[in-house]
Every structure is written in C-alpha cells, then in structure tokens.
C-alpha positions as CSV (number, residue, x, y, z in Angstrom):
1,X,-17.5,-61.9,-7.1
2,X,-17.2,-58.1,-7.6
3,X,-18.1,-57.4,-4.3
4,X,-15.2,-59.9,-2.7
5,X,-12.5,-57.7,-5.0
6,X,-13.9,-54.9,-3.5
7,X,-13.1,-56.0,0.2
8,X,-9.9,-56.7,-0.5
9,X,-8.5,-53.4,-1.5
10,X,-11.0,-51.6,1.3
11,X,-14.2,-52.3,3.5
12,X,-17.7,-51.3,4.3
13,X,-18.5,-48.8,7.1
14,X,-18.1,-50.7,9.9
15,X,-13.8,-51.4,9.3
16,X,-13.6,-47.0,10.4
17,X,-12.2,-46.0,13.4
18,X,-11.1,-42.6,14.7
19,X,-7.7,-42.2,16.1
20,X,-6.5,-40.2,19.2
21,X,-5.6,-36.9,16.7
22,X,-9.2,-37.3,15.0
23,X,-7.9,-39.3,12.0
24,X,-10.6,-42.0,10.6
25,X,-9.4,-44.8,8.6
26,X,-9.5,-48.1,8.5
27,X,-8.7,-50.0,12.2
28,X,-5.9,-52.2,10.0
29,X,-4.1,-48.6,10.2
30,X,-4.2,-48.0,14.0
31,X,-3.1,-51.5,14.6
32,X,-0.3,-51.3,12.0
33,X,0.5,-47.7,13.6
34,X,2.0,-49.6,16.6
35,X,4.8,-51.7,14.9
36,X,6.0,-47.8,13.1
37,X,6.1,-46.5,17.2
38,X,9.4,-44.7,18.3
39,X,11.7,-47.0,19.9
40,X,15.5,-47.5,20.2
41,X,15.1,-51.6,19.7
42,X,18.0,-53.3,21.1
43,X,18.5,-56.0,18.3
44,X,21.5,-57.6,20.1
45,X,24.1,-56.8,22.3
46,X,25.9,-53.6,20.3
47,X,23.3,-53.5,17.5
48,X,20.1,-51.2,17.5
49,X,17.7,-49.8,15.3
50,X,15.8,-46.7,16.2
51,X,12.3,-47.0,14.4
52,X,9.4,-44.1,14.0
53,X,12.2,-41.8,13.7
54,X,10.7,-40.8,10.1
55,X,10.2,-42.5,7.4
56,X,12.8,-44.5,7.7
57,X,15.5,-46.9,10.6
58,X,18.8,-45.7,11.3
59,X,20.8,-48.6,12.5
60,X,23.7,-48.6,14.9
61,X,26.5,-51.4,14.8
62,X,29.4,-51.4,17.4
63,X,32.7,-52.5,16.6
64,X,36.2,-52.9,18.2
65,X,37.0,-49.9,16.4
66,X,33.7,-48.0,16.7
67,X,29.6,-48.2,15.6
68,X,28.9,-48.6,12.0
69,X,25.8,-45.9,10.7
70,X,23.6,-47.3,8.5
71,X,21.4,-45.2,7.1
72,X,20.9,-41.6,8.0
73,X,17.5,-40.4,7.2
74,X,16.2,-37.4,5.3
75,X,17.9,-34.6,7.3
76,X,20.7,-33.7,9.0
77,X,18.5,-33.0,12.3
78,X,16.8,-36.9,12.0
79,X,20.1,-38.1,12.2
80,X,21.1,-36.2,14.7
81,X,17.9,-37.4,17.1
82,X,19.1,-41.2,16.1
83,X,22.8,-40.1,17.1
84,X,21.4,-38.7,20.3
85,X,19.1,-41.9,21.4
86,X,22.1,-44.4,20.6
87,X,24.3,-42.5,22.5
88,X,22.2,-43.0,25.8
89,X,23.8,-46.7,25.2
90,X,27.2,-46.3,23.6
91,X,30.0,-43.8,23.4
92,X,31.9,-45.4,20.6
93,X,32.7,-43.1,17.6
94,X,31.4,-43.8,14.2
95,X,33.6,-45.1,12.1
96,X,32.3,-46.1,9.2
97,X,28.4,-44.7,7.0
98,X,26.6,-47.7,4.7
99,X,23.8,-46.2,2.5
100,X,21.5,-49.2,2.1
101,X,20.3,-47.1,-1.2
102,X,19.5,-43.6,-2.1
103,X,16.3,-42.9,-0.3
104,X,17.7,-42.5,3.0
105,X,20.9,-40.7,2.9
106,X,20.4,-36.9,3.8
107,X,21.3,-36.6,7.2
108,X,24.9,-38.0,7.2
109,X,26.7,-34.4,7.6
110,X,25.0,-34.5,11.3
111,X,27.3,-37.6,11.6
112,X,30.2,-35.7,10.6
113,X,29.6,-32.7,12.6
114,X,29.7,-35.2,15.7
115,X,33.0,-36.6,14.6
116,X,34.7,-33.5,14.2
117,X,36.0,-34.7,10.5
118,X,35.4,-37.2,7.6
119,X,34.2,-40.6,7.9
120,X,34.1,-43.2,5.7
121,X,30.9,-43.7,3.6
122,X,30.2,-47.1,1.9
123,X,26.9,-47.1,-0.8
124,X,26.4,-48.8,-4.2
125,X,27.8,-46.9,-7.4
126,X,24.6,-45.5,-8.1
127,X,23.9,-43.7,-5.8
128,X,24.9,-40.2,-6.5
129,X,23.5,-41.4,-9.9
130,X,20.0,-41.5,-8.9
131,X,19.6,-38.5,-6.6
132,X,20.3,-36.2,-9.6
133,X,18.0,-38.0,-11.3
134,X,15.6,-37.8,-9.2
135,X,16.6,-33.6,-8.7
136,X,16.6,-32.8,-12.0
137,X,14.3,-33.5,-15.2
138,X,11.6,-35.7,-13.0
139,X,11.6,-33.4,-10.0
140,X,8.4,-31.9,-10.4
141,X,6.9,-35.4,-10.9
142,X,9.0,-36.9,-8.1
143,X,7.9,-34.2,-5.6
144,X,4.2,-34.0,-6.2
145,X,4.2,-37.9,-6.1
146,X,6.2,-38.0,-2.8
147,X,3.5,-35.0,-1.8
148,X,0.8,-37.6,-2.2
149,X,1.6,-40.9,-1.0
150,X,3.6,-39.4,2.6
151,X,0.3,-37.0,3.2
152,X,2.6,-34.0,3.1
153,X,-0.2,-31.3,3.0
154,X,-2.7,-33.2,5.5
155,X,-3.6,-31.7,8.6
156,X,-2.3,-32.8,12.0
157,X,-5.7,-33.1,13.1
158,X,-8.9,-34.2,12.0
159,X,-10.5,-37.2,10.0
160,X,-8.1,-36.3,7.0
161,X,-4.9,-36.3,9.4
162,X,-2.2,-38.9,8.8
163,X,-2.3,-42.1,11.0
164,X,1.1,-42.9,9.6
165,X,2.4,-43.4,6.0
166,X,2.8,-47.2,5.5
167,X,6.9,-47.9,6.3
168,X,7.3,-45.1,8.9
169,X,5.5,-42.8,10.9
170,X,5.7,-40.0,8.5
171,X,8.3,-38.7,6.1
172,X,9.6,-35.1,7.8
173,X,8.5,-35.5,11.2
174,X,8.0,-32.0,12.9
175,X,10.6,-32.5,15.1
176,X,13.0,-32.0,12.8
177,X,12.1,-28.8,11.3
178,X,13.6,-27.3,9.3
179,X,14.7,-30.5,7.8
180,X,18.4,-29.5,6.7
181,X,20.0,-31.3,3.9
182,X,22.9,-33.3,5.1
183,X,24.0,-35.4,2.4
184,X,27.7,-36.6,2.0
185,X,29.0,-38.4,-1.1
186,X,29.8,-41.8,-0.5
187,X,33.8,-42.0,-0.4
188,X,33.8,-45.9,-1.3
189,X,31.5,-47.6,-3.8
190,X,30.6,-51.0,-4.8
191,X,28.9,-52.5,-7.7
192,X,29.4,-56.2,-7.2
193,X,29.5,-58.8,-3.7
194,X,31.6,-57.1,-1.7
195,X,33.2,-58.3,1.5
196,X,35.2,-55.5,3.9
197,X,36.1,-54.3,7.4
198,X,34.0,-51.8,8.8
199,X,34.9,-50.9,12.5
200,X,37.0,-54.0,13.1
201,X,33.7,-56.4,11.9
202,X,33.4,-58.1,8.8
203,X,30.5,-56.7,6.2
204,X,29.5,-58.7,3.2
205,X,27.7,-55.8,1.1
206,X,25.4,-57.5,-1.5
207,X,23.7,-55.5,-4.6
208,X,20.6,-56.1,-4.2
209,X,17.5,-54.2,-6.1
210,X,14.8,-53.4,-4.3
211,X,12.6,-49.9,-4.9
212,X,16.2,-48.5,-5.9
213,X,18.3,-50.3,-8.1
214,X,21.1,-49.5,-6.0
215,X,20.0,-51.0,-3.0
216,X,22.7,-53.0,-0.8
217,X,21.4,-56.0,1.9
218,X,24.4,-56.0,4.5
219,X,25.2,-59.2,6.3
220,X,28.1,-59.2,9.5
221,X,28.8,-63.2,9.8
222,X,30.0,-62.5,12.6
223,X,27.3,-61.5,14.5
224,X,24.2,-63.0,12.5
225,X,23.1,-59.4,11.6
226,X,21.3,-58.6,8.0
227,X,20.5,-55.0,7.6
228,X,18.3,-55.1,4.2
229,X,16.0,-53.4,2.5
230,X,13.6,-55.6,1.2
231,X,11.5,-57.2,3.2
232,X,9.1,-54.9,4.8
233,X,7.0,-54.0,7.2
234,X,4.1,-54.6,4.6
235,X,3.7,-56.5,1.8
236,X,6.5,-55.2,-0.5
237,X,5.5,-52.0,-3.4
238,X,6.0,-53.8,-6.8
239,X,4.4,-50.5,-7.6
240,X,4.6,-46.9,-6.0
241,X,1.9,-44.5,-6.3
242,X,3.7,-41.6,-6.6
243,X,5.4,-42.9,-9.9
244,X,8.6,-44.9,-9.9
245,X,10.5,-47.0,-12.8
246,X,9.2,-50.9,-12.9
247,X,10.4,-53.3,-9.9
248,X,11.0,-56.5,-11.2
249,X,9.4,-58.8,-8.8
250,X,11.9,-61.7,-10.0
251,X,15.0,-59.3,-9.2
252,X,13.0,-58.7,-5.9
253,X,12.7,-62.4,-5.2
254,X,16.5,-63.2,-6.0
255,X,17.1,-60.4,-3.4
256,X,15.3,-62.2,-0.4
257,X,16.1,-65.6,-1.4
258,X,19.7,-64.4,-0.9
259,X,18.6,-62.8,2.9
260,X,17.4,-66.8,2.9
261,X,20.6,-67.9,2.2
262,X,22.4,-66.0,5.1
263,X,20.5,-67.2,7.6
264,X,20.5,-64.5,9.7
265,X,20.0,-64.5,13.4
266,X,18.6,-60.9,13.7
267,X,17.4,-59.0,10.6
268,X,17.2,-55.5,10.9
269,X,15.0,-54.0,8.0
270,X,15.6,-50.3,6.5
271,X,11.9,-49.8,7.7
272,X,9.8,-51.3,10.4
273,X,10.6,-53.2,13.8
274,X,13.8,-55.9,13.4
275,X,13.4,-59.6,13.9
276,X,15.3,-62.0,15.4
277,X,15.3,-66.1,15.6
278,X,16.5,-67.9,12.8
279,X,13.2,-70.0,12.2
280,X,10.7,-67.4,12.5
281,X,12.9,-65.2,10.3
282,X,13.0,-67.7,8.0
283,X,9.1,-68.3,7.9
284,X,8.3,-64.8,6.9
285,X,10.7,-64.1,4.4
286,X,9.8,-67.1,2.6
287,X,6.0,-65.5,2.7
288,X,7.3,-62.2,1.2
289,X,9.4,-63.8,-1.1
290,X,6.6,-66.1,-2.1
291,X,3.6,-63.3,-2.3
292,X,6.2,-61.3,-4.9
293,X,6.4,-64.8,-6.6
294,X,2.6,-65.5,-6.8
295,X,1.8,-62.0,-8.0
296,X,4.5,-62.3,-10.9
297,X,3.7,-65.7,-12.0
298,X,-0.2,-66.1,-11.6
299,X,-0.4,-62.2,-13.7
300,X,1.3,-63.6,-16.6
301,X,-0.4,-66.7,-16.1
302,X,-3.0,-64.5,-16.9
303,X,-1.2,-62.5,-19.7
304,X,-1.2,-66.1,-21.4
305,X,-4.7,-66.6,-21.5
306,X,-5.2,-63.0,-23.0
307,X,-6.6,-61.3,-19.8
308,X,-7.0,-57.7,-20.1
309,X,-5.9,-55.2,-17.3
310,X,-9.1,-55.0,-15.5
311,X,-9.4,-59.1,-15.7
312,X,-6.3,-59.5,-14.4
313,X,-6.8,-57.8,-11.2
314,X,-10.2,-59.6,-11.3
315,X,-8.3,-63.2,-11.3
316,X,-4.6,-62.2,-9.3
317,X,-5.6,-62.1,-5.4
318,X,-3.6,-62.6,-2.8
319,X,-4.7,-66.1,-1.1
320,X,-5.3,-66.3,2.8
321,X,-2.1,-67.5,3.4
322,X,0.1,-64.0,3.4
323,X,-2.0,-62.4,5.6
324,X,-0.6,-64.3,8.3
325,X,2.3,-61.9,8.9
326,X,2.5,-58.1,8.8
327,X,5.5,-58.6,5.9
328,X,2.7,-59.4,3.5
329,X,-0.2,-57.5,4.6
330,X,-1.6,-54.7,2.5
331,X,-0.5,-51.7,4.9
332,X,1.4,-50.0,2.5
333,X,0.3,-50.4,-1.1
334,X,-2.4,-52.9,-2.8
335,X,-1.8,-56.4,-4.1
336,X,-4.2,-55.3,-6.9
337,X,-2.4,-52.7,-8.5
338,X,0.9,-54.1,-8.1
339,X,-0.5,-56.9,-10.8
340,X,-1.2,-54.0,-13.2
341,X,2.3,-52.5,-12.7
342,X,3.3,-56.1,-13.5
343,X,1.6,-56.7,-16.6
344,X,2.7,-53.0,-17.5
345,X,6.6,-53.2,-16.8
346,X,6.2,-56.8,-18.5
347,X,4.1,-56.0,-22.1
348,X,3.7,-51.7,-21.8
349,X,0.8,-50.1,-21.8
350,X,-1.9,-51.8,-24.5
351,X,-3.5,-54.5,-22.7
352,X,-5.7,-55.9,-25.9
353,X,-8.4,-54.2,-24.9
354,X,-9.5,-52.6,-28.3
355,X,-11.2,-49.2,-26.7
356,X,-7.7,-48.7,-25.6
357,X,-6.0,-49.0,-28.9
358,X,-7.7,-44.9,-30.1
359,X,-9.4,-43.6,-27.2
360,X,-10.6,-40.5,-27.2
361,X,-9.3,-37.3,-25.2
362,X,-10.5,-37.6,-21.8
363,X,-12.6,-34.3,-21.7
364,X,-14.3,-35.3,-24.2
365,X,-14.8,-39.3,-23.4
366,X,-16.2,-38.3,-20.0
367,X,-18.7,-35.7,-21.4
368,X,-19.9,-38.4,-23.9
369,X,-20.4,-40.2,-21.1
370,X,-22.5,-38.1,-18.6
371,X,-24.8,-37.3,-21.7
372,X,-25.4,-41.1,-22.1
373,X,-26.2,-41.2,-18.8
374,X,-28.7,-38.8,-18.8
375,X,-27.0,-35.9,-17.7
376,X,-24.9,-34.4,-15.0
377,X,-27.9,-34.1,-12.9
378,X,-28.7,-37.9,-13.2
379,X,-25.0,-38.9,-13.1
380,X,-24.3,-37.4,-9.7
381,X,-27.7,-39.1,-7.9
382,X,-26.2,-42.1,-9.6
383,X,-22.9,-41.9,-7.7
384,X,-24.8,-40.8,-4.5
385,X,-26.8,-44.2,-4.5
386,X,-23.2,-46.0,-5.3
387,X,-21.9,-44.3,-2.7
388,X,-24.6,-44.8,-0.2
389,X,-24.7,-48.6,-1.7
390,X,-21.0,-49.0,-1.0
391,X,-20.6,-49.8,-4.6
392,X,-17.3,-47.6,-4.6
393,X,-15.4,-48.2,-7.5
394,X,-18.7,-47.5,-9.7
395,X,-19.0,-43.9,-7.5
396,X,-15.5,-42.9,-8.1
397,X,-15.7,-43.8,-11.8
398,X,-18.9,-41.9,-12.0
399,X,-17.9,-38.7,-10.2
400,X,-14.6,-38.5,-12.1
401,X,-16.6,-38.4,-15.3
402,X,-18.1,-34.6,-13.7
403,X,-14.8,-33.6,-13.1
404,X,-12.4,-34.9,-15.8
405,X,-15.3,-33.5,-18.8
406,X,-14.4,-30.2,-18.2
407,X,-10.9,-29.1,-18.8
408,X,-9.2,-26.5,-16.0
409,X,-7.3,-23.2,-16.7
410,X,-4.6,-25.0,-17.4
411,X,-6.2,-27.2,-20.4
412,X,-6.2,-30.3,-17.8
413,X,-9.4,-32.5,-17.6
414,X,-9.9,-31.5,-14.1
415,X,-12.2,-28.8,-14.2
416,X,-16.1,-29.3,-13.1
417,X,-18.6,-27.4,-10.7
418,X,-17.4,-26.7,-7.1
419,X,-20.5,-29.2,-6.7
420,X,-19.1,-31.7,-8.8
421,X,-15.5,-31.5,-7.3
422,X,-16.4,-31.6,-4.2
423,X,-18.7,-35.4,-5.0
424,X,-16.2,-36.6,-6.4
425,X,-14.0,-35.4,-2.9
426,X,-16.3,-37.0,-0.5
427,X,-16.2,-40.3,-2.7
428,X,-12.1,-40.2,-2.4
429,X,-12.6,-39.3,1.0
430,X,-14.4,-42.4,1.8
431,X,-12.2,-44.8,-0.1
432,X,-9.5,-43.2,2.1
433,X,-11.0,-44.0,5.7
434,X,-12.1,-47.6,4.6
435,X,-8.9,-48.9,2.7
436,X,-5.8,-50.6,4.4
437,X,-3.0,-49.1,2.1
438,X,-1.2,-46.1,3.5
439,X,-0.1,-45.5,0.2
440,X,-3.9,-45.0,-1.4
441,X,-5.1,-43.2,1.9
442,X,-2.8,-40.8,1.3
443,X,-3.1,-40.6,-2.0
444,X,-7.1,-40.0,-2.1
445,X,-7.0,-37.5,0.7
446,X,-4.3,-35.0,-1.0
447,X,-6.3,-35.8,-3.8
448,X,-9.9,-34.5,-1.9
449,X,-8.3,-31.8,-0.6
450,X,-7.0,-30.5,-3.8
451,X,-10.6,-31.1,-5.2
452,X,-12.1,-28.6,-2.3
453,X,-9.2,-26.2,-2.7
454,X,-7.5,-26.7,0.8
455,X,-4.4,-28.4,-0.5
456,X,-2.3,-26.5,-3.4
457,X,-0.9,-29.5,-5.3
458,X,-1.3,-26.9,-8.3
459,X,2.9,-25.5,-7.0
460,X,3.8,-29.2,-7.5
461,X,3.1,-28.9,-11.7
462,X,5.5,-26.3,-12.5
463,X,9.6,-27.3,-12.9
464,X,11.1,-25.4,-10.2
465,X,15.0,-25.4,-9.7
466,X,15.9,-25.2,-5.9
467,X,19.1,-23.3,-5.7
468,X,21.2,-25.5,-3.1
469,X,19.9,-28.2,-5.2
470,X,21.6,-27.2,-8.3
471,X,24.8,-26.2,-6.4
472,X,24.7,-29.6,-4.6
473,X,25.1,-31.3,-8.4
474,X,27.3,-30.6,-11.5
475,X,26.3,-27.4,-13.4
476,X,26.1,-29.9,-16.7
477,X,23.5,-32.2,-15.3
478,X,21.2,-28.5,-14.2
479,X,22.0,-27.5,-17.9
480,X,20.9,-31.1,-19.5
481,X,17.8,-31.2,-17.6
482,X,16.1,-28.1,-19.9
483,X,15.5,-30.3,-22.3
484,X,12.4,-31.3,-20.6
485,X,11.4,-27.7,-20.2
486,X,11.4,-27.0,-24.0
487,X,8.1,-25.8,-25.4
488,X,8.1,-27.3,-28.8
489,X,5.9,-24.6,-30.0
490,X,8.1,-21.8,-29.1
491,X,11.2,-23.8,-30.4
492,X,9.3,-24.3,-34.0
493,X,12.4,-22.9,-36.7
494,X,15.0,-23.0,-33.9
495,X,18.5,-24.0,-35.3
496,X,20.7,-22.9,-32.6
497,X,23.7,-24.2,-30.9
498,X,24.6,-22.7,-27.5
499,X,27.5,-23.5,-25.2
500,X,27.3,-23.0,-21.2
501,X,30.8,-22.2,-20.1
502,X,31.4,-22.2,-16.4
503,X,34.2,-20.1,-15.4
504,X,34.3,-22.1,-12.0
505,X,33.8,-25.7,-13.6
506,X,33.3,-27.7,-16.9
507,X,31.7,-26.6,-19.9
508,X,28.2,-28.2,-21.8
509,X,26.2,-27.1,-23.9
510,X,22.5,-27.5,-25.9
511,X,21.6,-27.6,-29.3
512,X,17.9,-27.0,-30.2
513,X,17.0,-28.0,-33.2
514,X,14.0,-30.3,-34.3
515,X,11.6,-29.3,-31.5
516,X,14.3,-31.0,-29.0
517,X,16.9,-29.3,-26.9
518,X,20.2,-32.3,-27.8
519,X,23.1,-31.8,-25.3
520,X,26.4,-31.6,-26.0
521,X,29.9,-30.3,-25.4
522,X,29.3,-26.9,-26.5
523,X,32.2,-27.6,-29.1
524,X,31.4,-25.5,-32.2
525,X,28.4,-23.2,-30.6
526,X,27.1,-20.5,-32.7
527,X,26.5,-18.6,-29.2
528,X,28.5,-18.5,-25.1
529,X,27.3,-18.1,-22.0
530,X,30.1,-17.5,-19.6
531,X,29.0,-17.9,-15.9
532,X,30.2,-19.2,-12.5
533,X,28.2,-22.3,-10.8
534,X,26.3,-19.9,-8.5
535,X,24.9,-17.4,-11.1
536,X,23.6,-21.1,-12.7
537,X,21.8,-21.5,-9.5
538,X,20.5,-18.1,-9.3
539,X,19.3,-17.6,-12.7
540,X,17.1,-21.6,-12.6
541,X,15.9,-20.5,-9.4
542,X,14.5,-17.3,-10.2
543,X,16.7,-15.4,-8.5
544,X,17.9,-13.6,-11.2
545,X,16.6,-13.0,-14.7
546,X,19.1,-13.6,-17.5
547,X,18.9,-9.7,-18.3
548,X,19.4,-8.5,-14.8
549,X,22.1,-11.2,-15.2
550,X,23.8,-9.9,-18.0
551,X,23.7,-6.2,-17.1
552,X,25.6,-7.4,-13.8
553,X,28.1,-9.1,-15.1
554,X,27.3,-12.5,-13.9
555,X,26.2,-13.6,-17.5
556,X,28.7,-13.1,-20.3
557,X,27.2,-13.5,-23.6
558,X,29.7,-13.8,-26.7
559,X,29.0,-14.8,-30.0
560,X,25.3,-14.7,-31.6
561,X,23.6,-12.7,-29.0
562,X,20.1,-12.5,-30.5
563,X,20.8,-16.5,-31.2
564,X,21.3,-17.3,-27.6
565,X,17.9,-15.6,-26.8
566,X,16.0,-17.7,-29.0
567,X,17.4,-20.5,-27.7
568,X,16.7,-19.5,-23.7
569,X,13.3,-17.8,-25.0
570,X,12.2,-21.6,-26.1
571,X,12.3,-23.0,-22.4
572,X,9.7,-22.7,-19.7
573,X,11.3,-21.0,-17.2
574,X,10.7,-17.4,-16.7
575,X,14.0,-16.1,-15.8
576,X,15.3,-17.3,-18.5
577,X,13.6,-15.3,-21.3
578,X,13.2,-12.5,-19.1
C-alpha cells in the first residue's frame, strides 16, 4: 500500500526523460510542456489569448468601441510582447483593463504608453489591498517562496534546468529583461456581481475566490466568452508551496459551479490553452470542480474518524477518474498535500498525534535520531540503500536527519557535513526528476542547489525594502510593516512612542512597548521624525543611514532624541540604528 502512495506523488526510474535543454524530469512534464507553448490562440472571432508568454494569459477582447485587456502580466515589457502579437490581428485601441486578481497585473503601464493616456481599469476592491501585503511584512517569505516553486535560480541548461513551472512556461521569461514594473491602480472597483459596458460589450464581473481572494471570473453574454481564473491547466493548488493563506476548496467549488452556470461557449482561463464547445467545457469543469469536492469531503471524512495527518494522505487519493483531463492532473501541485493543507486550514496545526503535542527542537530530535540509528555513518548507508531501493520518502526523511541535527551560522537546523548536504541533495534531486508536480520539482531543485552552495537562497531570509517598492505604496503601510522586524531582545525595557511625520504625505506612527512595535497615529509621541516619502525609501533601502540622514537634513528629529534611537535601534535593519 505504501508503495502505490508513493507512485502517485512520483515514479521509479524508468518515468525520466531528458529534454532538448538537458532538463530530466518526469516525461508527464515534457508532455504537459506543450499545452504552456507560445501561441496567439484565436478563441473566436475578436477574442484571443496569447499563452507561454510567462507565467501567465493575456487576453484580448474586441469591441465596437475597442479590445478589452485582460490581464497584463508581471512587466511592463510582457505586456508589451502580448500587445505586439494581438496587434498582427487587430488595430482597435484598448479601451478598457480587467485584473482577473492581483497576481497578474504589472505590466499595464505598457498599455498605457500605447494609448498615449489613461484607460480605464476594472479589478476587485482588493486588489491594491493584497499587493502591499504581499510587499511589505511577508515579503521576504513571499519572495523566497516564489524563488522556489517558479525555479528562479535554476540554470537554463542541464538536468536541473526548468522544463516549465506548472501554469506557464516560466515566471520572468528572459525576453523580457529587465522586467519593469508597470502597475496602474485600478480606476473602477467591484466587490459584489457586477454587470457593465466595456468597449461597447456587456461584462458580468463575478467575485470569485480562487488563489486570491480577490479574484474576478468575467463572462460577455454576448459572445459566450468566460475569462476565469479557476479552473486550470492542472488540477487546481488547494495549497501552494511557496506559502499562501488557506483556499477553501468549498469557496473554490462555488466558484466553478458558477462558470457551470454560464454555460460558456469558449472559456478562456488566466493560465493554460482556452477551450471551446459547450459540452466538453462542461465535462471538465464538472471534473475539477468534483476533484476539489472529493479532496474536501473524503479528508474530513477522515478528520471524523480521528485520522492523523500522515493517515490522511494515506486514505485521500485521487481516484482514476480525474486523470482523464489535464484540468485535474497533478502537473502543478500534489493531490496529497493539498489534503494536509485541508485538514490544516480546517482544525490548525495539531493533528492528535501525541508526539506532536511537545516535540522537541528539531536539532536536537534529529540527532537523537541518527544516534538511535547507529550513527551518522550507519544512517547515511541507510538512505543510500533507500535511495538505490526507490524507497524515497524513507531516504529524504533519513538524510534530513544529517542535515537538520546540526544548526547553521545562523542558529537554523540546517547545518551538517558538505557530505551530508550534499546526500541529502542528490535525494531531492531525484525526487525532482521523477515527480509530476512543477510545483515540488521546483521546489527540491532550489532546494539541492542551496544544499551544494550553487543557489544563494540565504539573500531571500533577510527583510529587505526595495526602494520603488516603498514609493509605489503609502509611507504608513512601509512604516507599519517594522513591526515584524522588531527584535524582542533589543526592545526588552522599551517604552517609547514615536511619530513618522511625512512632510509630503500623512503622518503614523509606532509605539514599542511590550516587546511589540503597536502602530498608531503618532498623536501624543514622546519623539518626531520629519521626512519626505523619498528619504523613507532611502533610509529602508539602505541607501541612507538614519545618521547620514539626519546630518543632511533629510531626517528631522524633534522631541526625545535619544528616545527615538532606542526605538529605531530595536529593529532589524541596519540603516536604521546606524
């Protein structure tokens, strides 16, 4: 029975191939490469969708009055390759941007460059919401997570290079170097069912959550057209491995019963190759929407019973059925660990498994362990034979014990022999070329590579500001996000009050107190800062220290001087105690 789990997440030797740049993975991968290929797809007459343009579609919808832009990518030059393959069909201007969620929204200034001036821009309310969110206290998280699961530091070449990264070709194609930040606010929000006139065509824009919760499935009656972003090329990621909130697969559900409900002719997804024919249509969004369905109920009809994590996955596959189309095939994540993120999101993190309830530090868990198992020495020939066995789960829990009983400079369990590290590697590395899940191929490799010391994923654990980014956002929401910088050690006896005013914008400020940095309104601050937005960004950035700052000018400190140190001394950020 063990061994049947195992084939379902990844294979024996005999599922590797090697791709035309060297890559070996799994031969699902190369086949699921071709759906992700570049092409301007000609949906129907005056719609298209350009796929394997990066990560994600940008789709193209012509009007009376114009094309509606849906989607615009991650940079300015993306959208401007999308802008320049539609226009081989279509002169019209666009008159109208829809953001079918946050993800894919940083390219729209190439739109407006085009047009010579504004255009309208149509997204859900919470939008703008969650890309500070994701720029500010979680960016350090958020980027080594995206780093990860799209390959960013794998090689073009070679067994480790990226055969594509589940939903798209890859997430910054090369092309589009040096991947400019194009965002535009969106001028028109909505945060209920929303019918309009976009281009002289009727759109019905319909929150719907997906993997953002301000996702949007757009219908035109009219012309039988959905444009959605929930059912995939792949069966769809209850959970992300780079680390994302909980998706609720019943929310998800609701959201594809209501594509049901529209019966659309064509349906254009926000990733992979549109469809079109009502039937068929129908027929595999009913599969995705019943795989999400199956993997929600039969896990908490295994939460009833009092099934612990590990038996959970053990009992929750995925039957035959959903592997008969590519929207419920395991290209992009695994069945099996979106059943943990179920019974997670659904009950937390204790599972009633009773060595869970005080377990001990890792470090010190995993060296119990090797000495049990008689030794380093007898624990790595143990995960050779596991290895060489195809026993892989037991290998990669064996060679993790080397590694994760020794902590690192940095007082991580991650430390080990260069021997040891680089087991546990070639263990990773072979879970990577034999699994079906872009997502956990990606993942492993980065993973290897920072084992062997080829891939710096160390850059992607520090809290770094990026300038534009904190001049593309409010100076209060830069401010707030310190909190989660606070050393609680260097704070201990703090009982200061400081306001931030900016002489070009609002005011804020941040009481630490308690070990925890509170924000506020600044209203009653024992200590000022007085700067303009810009110096903001140059002092978070590094730019600037807050004493080369303050002997410039660009800092003005009133008030408790010393007081306002100890409050900036108390963060980890260089610049700012320097």
């Amino acid at each position: 029975m063990i061994r049947n789990r195992v084939a379902a997440s990844f294979g024996d030797a005999s599922v590797v191939e090697t791709g035309l740049a060297g890559q070996r993975a799994h031969r699902d991968q190369f086949a699921h490469a071709e759906r992700l290929e570049r092409c301007l797809h000609e949906v129907a007459a005056g719609v298209w969708c350009l796929v394997g343009n990066g990560l994600s579609n940008q789709t193209f919808i012509e009007g009376p009055e114009g094309l509606i832009a849906i989607d615009t990518g991650e940079s300015v030059e993306e959208m401007a390759a999308a802008l320049l393959e539609v226009r081989r069909h279509t002169s019209a201007p666009v008159a109208a941007v829809v953001y079918s969620h946050f993800h894919y929204c940083g390219g729209t200034r190439a739109v407006l460059d085009e047009a010579g001036g504004d255009v309208p821009v149509w997204a859900h309310e919470g939008v703008s919401t969650n890309l500070a969110r994701i720029g500010a206290e979680v960016a350090p998280m958020a980027r080594r997570g995206m780093v990860h699961q799209f390959h960013l530091l794998l090689p073009d070449e070679g067994p480790d290079a990226s055969v594509h990264v589940g939903l798209g070709l890859g997430f910054r194609m090369p092309e589009h170097a040096p991947h400019t930040p194009g965002h535009v606010p969106p001028t028109h929000t909505v945060a209920e069912p929303t019918s309009t006139t976009l281009a002289g065509l009727r759109v019905d824009l319909v929150p719907a959550p997906s993997d953002a919760d301000d996702n949007l499935t757009i219908f035109l009656p009219d012309l039988g057209v959905c444009v959605n972003n929930l059912a995939w090329p792949a069966l769809f990621n209850v959970f992300a491995i780079r680390g994302e909130p909980y998706r609720d697969p019943q929310v998800l559900v609701a959201g594809l019963d209501g594509i049901l409900g529209f019966r659309p002719e064509h349906l254009v997804g926000a990733h992979g190759p549109p469809l079109s024919g009502a039937t068929g249509i129908a027929e595999v969004v009913t599969d995705a929407r019943d795989a999400l369905q199956f993997i929600w109920d039969q896990t908490v009809r295994g939460l009833n019973r009092g099934l612990t994590d590990g038996e959970l996955v053990e009992a929750v596959r995925l039957p035959a059925v959903f592997d008969r189309s590519h929207l419920t095939q395991q290209h992009y994540g695994l069945a099996e660990h979106h059943v943990r993120q179920v019974r997670s999101g659904l009950v937390g993190w204790f599972d009633g498994d009773e060595a869970r309830l005080f377990p001990l530090p890792p470090s010190e868990r995993c060296a119990r362990l090797v000495e049990g198992f008689g030794g380093r020495s007898e624990v790595a020939r143990r995960v050779r034979e596991a290895l060489d066995g195809d026993d892989l789960r037991w290998a990669l829990e064996m060679a993790s014990w080397l590694v994760r009983s020794e902590l690192d400079e940095d007082g991580r369990a991650d430390g080990g022999s260069p021997e040891d590290r680089e087991l546990l590697a070639s263990v990773l590395r072979t879970v990577a070329q034999r699994t079906t899940s872009a997502n956990v191929r990606g993942w492993c490799l980065t993973r290897a590579r920072d084992l062997e010391g080829s891939a710096d994923v160390a850059r992607h654990r520090v809290h770094r500001f990026g300038r534009r980014q904190v001049m593309a956002g409010s100076p209060v929401v830069s401010v707030h996000a310190l909190r989660v910088l606070l050393d609680p050690d260097a704070a201990t006896g703090v009982d200061v009050h400081l306001r931030w005013r900016f002489t070009d914008g609002p005011s804020t400020g941040l009481w630490v107190r308690n070990h925890v940095a509170v924000p506020t309104d600044g209203s009653g601050a024992a200590a000022e800062l007085a700067l303009s937005h810009e110096a903001l960004a140059d002092l978070l950035s590094a730019r600037n220290t807050f004493s080369e700052a303050v002997a410039s000018g660009a800092v003005v400190v009133s008030g408790d001087g010393s007081a306002a140190r100890r409050v900036l001394a108390c963060f980890d950020l260089a610049s700012l105690s320097s």
